[in-house]
C-alpha positions as CSV (number, residue, x, y, z in Angstrom):
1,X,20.0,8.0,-19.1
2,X,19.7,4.8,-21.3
3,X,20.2,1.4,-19.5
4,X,23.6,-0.1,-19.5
5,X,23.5,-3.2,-21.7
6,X,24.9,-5.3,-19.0
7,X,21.2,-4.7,-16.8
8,X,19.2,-5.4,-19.9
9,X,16.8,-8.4,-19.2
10,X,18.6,-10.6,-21.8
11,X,21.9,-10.4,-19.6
12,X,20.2,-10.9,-16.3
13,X,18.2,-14.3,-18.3
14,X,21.3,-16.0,-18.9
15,X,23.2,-14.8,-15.5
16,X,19.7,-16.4,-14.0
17,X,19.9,-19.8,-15.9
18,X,23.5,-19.9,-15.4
19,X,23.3,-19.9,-11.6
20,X,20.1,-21.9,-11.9
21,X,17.4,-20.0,-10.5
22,X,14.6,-20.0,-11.7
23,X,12.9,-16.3,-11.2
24,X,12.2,-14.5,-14.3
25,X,14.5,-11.3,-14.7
26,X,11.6,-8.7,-14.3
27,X,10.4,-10.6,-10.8
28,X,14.4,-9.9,-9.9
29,X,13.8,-6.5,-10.5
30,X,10.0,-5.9,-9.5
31,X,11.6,-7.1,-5.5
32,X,14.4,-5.2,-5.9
33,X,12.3,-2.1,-6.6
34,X,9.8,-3.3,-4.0
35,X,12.9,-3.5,-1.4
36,X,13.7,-0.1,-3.1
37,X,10.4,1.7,-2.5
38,X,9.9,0.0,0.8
39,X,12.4,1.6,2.7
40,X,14.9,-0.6,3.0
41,X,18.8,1.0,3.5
42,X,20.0,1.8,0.6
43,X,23.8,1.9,2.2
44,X,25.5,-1.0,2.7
45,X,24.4,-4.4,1.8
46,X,21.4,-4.6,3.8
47,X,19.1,-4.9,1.3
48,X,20.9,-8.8,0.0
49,X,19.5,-10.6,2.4
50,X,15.9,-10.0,1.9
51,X,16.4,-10.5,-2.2
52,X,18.5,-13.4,-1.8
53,X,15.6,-14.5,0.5
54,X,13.6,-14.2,-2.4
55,X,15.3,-14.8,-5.1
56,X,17.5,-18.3,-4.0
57,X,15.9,-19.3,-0.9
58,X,18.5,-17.1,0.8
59,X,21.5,-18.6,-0.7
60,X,24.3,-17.0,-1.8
61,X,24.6,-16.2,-5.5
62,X,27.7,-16.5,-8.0
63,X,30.2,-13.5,-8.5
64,X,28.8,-12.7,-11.9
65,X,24.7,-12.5,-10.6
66,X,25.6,-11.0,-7.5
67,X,27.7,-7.9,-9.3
68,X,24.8,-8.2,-11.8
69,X,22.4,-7.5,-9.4
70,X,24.3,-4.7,-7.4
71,X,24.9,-3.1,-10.4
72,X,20.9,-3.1,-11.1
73,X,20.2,-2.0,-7.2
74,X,22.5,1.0,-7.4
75,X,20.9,1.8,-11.0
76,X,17.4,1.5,-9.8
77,X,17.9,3.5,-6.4
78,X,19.8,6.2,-9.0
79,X,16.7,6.0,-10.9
80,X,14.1,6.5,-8.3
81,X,16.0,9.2,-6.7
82,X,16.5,11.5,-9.7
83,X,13.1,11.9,-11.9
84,X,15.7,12.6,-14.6
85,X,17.1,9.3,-15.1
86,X,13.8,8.3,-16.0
87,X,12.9,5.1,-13.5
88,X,11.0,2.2,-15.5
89,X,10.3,-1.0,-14.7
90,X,13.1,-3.9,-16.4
91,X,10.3,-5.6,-19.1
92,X,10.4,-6.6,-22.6
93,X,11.3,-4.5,-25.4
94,X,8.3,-3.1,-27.5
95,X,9.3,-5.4,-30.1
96,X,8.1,-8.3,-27.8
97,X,4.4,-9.8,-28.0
98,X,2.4,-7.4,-26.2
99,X,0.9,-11.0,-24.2
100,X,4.6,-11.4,-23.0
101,X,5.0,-7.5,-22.4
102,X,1.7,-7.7,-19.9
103,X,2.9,-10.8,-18.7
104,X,5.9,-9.2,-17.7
105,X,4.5,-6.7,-16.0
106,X,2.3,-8.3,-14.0
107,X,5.0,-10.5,-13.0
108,X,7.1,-7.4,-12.5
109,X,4.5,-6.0,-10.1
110,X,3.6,-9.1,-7.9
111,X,7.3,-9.3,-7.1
112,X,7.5,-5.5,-6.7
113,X,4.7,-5.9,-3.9
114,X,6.2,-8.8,-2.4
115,X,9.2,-7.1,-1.8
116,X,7.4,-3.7,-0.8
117,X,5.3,-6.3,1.8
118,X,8.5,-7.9,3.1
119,X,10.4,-5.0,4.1
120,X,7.4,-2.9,4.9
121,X,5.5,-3.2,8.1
122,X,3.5,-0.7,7.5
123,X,1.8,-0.5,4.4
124,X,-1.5,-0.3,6.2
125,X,-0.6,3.1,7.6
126,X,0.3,4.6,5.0
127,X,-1.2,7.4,3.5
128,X,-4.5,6.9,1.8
129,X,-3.1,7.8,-1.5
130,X,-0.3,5.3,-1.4
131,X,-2.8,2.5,0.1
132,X,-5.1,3.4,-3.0
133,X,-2.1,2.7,-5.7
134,X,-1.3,-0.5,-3.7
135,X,-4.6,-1.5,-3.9
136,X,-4.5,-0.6,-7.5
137,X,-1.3,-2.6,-8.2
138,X,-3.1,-5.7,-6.4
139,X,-5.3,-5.7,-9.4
140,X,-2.8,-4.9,-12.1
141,X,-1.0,-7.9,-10.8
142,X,-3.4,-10.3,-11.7
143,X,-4.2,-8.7,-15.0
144,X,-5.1,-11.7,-17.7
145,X,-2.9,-12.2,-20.3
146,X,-5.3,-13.2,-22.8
147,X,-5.1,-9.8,-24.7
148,X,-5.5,-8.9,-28.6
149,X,-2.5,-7.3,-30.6
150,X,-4.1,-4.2,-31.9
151,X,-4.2,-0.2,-31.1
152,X,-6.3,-0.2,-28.5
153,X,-4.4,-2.8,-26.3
154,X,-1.2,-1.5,-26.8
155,X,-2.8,2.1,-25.3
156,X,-4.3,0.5,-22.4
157,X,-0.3,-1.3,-21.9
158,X,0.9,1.8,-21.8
159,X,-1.2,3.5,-19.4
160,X,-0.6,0.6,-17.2
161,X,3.0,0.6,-17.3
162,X,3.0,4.6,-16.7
163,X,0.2,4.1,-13.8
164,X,3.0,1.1,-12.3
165,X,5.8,3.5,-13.0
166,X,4.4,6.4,-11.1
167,X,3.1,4.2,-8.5
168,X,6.7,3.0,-7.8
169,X,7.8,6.7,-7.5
170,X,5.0,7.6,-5.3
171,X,6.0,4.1,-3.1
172,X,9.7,5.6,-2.8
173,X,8.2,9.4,-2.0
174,X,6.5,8.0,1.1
175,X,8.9,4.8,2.5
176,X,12.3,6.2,1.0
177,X,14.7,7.7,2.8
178,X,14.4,11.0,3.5
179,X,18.2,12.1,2.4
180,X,19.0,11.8,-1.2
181,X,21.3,8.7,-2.4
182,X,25.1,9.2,-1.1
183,X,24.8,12.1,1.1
184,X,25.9,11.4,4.7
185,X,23.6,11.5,7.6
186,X,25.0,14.8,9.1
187,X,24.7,17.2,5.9
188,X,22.5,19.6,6.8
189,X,20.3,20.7,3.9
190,X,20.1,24.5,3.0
191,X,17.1,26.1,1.4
């Protein structure tokens, strides 16, 4: 499932300046995905407050920003649910730097851990595989952006990007709910 161009970063960067605010688009979406993977309901609107908390000080946004981002939320949580739709973190195109691609993703996964911490009380119980990969994202997050443009870099990008990818997934296994996007409550599930 290719990404709609409307959730592409460049759209979300100027629906960003436009309202003023000053997150980068991949720290919209790394607590978004952190909400995501935390737990939080994924009916409803429950899940504004907390990004709004993060993103504008728990303001309001404009019409335009706030479909933008509704439209992202429903596209992650589609995302996460089914490993066909192929989940991936919102970062810059390949064609970008790779210094602005790791960047990027250690933006993207300080916000996605923020937003895991916020709507998570209990990341210290859970499992010791999932505490590991947070641990493990804790140190991605602070990765240094002072890296070379050559072949070996770029490999090393992509393992972390794959490692943060799966990581997410494995987030969403253990705090996500435990129906599948859109059924209701009651369906009983046959096997």
């Amino acid at each position: 499932m290719a990404t709609p161009p409307s959730l592409r970063i460049d759209s979300l960067k100027l629906a960003l300046d436009a309202a003023e605010i000053g997150q980068h688009p991949v720290e919209v979406h790394g607590a978004l995905v952190g909400l995501i993977c935390g737990g939080v309901a994924q009916t409803g609107d429950t899940w504004i407050k907390p990004l709004f908390d993060l993103m504008n000080d728990g303001q309001p946004l404009p019409a335009q920003l706030h479909q933008l981002v509704c439209d992202l939320f429903n596209d992650s949580v589609a995302r996460l649910v089914d490993f066909e739709f192929g989940f991936m973190p919102l970062l810059p195109e390949e064609e970008e730097p790779l210094s602005q691609r790791v960047e990027a993703l250690s933006l993207w996964t300080q916000s996605f851990l923020t937003g895991m911490a916020i709507i998570q009380p209990k990341l210290n119980q859970a499992s010791a595989e999932v505490r590991e990969v947070i641990k493990d994202l804790a140190e991605i997050a602070q990765v240094e952006f002072d890296v070379a443009d050559d072949e070996e870099s770029e490999a090393a990008y992509t393992e972390l990007l794959e490692f943060v990818r799966i990581a997410a997934i494995m987030c969403y296994s253990e705090f996500g709910p435990e129906i599948p996007h859109g059924e209701p409550d009651d369906t009983a599930v046959v096997h």
